[in-house]
One Martini backbone bead per residue (centre of mass of N, CA, C, O) as a GRO file, in nm:
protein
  187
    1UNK     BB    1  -3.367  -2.375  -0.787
    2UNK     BB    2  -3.257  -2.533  -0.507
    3UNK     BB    3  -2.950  -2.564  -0.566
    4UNK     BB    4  -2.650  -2.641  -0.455
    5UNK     BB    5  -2.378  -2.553  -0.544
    6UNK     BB    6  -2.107  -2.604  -0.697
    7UNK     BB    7  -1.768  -2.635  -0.672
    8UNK     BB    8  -1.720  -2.462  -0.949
    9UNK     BB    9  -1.895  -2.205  -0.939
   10UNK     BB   10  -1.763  -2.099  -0.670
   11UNK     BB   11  -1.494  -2.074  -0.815
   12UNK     BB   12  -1.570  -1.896  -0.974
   13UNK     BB   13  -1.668  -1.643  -0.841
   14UNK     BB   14  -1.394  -1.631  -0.685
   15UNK     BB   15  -1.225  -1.538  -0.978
   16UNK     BB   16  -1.441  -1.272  -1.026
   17UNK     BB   17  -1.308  -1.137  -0.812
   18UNK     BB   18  -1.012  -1.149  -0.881
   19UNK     BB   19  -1.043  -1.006  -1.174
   20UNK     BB   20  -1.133  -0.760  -1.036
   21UNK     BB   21  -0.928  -0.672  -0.813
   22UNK     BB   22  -0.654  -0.696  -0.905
   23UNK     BB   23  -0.658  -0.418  -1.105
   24UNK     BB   24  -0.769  -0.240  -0.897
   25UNK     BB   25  -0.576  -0.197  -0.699
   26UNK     BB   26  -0.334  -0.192  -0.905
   27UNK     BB   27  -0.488   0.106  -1.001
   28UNK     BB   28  -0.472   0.246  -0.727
   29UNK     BB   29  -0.172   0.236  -0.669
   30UNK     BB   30  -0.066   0.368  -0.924
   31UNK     BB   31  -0.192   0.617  -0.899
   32UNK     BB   32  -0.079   0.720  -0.625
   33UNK     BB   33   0.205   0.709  -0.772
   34UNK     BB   34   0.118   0.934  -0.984
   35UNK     BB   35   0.057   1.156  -0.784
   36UNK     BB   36   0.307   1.158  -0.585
   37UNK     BB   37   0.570   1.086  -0.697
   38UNK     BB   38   0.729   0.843  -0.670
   39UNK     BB   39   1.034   0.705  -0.658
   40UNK     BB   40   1.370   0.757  -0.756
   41UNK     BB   41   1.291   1.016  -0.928
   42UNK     BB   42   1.270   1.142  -0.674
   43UNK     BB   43   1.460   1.436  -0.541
   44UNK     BB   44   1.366   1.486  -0.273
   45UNK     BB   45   1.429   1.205  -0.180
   46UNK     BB   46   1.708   1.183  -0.248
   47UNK     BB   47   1.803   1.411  -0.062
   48UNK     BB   48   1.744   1.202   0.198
   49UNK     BB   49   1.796   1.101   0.442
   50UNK     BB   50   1.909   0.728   0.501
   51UNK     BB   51   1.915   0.434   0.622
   52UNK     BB   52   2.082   0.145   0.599
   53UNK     BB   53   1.767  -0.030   0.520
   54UNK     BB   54   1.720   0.070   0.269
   55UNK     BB   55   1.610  -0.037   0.000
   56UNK     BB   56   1.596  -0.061  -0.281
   57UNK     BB   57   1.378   0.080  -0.529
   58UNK     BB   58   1.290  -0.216  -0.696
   59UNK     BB   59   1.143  -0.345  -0.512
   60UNK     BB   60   0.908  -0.189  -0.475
   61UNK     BB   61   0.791  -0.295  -0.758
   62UNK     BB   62   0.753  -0.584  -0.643
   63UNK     BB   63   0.622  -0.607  -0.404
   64UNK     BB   64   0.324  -0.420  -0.439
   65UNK     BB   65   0.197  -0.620  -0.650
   66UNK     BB   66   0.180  -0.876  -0.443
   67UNK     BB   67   0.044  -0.739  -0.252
   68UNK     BB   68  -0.239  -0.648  -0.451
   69UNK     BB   69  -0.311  -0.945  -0.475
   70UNK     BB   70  -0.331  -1.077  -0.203
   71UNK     BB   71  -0.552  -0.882  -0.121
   72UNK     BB   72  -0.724  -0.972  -0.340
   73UNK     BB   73  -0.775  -1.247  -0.242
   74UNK     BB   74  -0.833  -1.191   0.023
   75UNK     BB   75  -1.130  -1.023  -0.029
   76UNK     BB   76  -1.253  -1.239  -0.212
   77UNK     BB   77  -1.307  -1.465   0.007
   78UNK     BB   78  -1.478  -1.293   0.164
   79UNK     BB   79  -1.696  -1.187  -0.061
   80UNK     BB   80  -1.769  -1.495  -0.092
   81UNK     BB   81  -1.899  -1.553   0.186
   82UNK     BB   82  -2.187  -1.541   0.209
   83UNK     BB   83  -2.349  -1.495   0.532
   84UNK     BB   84  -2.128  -1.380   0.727
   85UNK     BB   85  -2.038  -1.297   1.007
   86UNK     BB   86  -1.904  -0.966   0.979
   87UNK     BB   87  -1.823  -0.901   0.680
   88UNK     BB   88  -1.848  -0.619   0.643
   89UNK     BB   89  -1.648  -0.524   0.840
   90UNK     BB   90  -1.431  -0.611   0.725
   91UNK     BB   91  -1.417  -0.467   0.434
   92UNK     BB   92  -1.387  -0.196   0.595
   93UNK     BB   93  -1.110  -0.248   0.696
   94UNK     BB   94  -0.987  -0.256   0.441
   95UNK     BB   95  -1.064   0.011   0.290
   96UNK     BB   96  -0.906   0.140   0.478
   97UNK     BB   97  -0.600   0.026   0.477
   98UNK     BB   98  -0.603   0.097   0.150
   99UNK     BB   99  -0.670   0.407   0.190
  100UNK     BB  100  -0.418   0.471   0.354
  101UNK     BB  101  -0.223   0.376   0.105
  102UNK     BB  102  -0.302   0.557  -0.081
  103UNK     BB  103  -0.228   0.835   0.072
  104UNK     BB  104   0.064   0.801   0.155
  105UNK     BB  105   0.229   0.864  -0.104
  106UNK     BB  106   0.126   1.189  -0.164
  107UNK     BB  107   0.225   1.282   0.155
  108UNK     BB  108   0.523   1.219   0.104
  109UNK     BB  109   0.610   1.287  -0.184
  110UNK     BB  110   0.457   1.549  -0.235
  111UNK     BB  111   0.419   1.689   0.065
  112UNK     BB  112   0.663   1.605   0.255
  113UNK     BB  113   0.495   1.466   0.498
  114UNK     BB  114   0.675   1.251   0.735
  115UNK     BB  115   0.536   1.239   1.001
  116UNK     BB  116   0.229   1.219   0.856
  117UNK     BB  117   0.315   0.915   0.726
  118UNK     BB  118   0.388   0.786   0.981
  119UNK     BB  119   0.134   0.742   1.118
  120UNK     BB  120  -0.032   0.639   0.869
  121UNK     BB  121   0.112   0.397   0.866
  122UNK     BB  122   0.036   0.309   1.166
  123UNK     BB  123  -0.270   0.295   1.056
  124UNK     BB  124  -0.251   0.091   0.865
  125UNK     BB  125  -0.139  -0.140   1.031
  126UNK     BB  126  -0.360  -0.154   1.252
  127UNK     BB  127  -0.611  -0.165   1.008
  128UNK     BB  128  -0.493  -0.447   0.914
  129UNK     BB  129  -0.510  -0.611   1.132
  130UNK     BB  130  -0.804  -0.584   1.147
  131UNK     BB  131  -0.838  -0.727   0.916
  132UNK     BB  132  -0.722  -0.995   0.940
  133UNK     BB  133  -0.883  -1.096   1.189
  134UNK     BB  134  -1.159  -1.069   1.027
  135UNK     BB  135  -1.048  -1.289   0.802
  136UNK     BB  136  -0.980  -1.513   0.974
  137UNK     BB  137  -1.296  -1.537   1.081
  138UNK     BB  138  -1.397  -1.652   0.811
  139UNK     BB  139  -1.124  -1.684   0.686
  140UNK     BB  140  -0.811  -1.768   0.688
  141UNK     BB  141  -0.685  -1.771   0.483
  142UNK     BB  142  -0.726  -1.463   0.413
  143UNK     BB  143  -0.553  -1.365   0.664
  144UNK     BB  144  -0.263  -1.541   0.572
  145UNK     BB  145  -0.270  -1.301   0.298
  146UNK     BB  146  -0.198  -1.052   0.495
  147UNK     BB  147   0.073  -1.105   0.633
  148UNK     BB  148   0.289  -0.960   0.449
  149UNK     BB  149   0.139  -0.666   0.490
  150UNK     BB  150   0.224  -0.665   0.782
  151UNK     BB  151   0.489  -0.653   0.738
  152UNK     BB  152   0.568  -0.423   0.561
  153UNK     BB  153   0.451  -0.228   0.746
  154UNK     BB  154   0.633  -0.247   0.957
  155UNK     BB  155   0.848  -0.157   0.813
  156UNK     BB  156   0.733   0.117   0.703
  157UNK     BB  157   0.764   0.250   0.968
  158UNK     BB  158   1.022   0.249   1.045
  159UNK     BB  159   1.121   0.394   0.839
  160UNK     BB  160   0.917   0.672   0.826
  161UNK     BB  161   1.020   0.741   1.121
  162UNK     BB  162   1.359   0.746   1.048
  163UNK     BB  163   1.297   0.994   0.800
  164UNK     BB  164   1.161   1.166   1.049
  165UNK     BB  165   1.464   1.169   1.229
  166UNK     BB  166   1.623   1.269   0.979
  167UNK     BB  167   1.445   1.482   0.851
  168UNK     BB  168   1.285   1.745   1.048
  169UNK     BB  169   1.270   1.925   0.743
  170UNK     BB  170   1.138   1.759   0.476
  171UNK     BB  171   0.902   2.013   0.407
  172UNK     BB  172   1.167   2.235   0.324
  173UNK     BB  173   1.233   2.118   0.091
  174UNK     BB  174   1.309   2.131  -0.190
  175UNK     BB  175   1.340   2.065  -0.489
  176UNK     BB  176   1.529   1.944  -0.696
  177UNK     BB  177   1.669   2.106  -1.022
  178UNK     BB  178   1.767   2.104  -1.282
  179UNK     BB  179   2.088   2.209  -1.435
  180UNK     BB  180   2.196   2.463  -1.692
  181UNK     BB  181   2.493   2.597  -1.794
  182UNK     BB  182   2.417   2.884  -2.006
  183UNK     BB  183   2.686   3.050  -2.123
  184UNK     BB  184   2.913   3.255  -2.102
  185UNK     BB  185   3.233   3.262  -2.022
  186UNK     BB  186   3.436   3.420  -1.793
  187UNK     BB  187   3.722   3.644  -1.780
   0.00000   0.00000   0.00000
């Protein structure tokens, strides 16, 4: 029983990470934004005022499931090196990279911090980039796989400090509520 696994196995482990990662990955995503209220159905965004570059609200829902996919190849190709060294530090700087991408949208979306979503967007932005380097370093691919999400981060920066210089008071704005006006016409 010391033979090295054939390249068919390898293949299979490899499969067996991505099998776990992306469903997991994309459901701490859903759930972050459902504890958020995150989406353009949330009243108090769409009352801040927004940079004429924010794209539609539907590409969000395009883009971070690729971006969850990818992360999770990614992880998976990292994972499955066994015995690289310094592999466990790559997925430490993964984890935070995504525990911060966790958090940005609850603190966003519900608690309406937008200056403190900005720091946190540029925390997770500076920590996917040492992520990246770090798998980069292990499997190249796994790196490769990382770039799409260091460029939207780059972007979520820009926004996310945008919209906190746009709307220095957004903290204190209320959730606007639907009102029906339910009465007797006065005369």
């Amino acid at each position: 029983m010391n033979e090295i696994a054939s390249t068919g196995q390898l293949k299979m482990s490899l499969a067996r990470w991505v099998i776990v990662l992306a469903p997991l990955l994309m459901l701490l995503g859903i759930l972050s934004g459902l504890i958020g209220g995150s989406g353009d159905g949330n009243r108090w965004y769409q009352s801040l005022a927004k940079p004429g570059f924010i794209p539609p609200g539907w590409l969000f829902g395009v883009v971070w499931p690729l971006l969850y996919i990818l992360q999770a190849f990614a992880l998976a190709l990292v994972l499955d090196a066994r015995g690289a060294p310094k592999r466990g530090r790559a997925v430490m700087l993964f984890i935070i990279q995504f525990g911060l991408g966790l958090l940005w949208t609850p603190l966003f979306f519900a608690a309406h911090k937008v200056e403190a979503a900005s720091w946190v967007a540029l925390a997770m932005a500076v920590s996917a980039l040492a992520a990246m380097l770090a798998f980069w370093r292990i499997r190249p691919k796994a790196g490769l796989l990382m770039v799409p999400l260091i460029l939207w981060l780059v972007f979520a920066c820009v926004t996310t400090f945008s919209l906190a210089r746009l709307n220095p008071d957004a903290e204190r704005l209320h959730n606007p509520v639907a009102r029906t006006h339910i009465g007797a016409a006065s005369s």
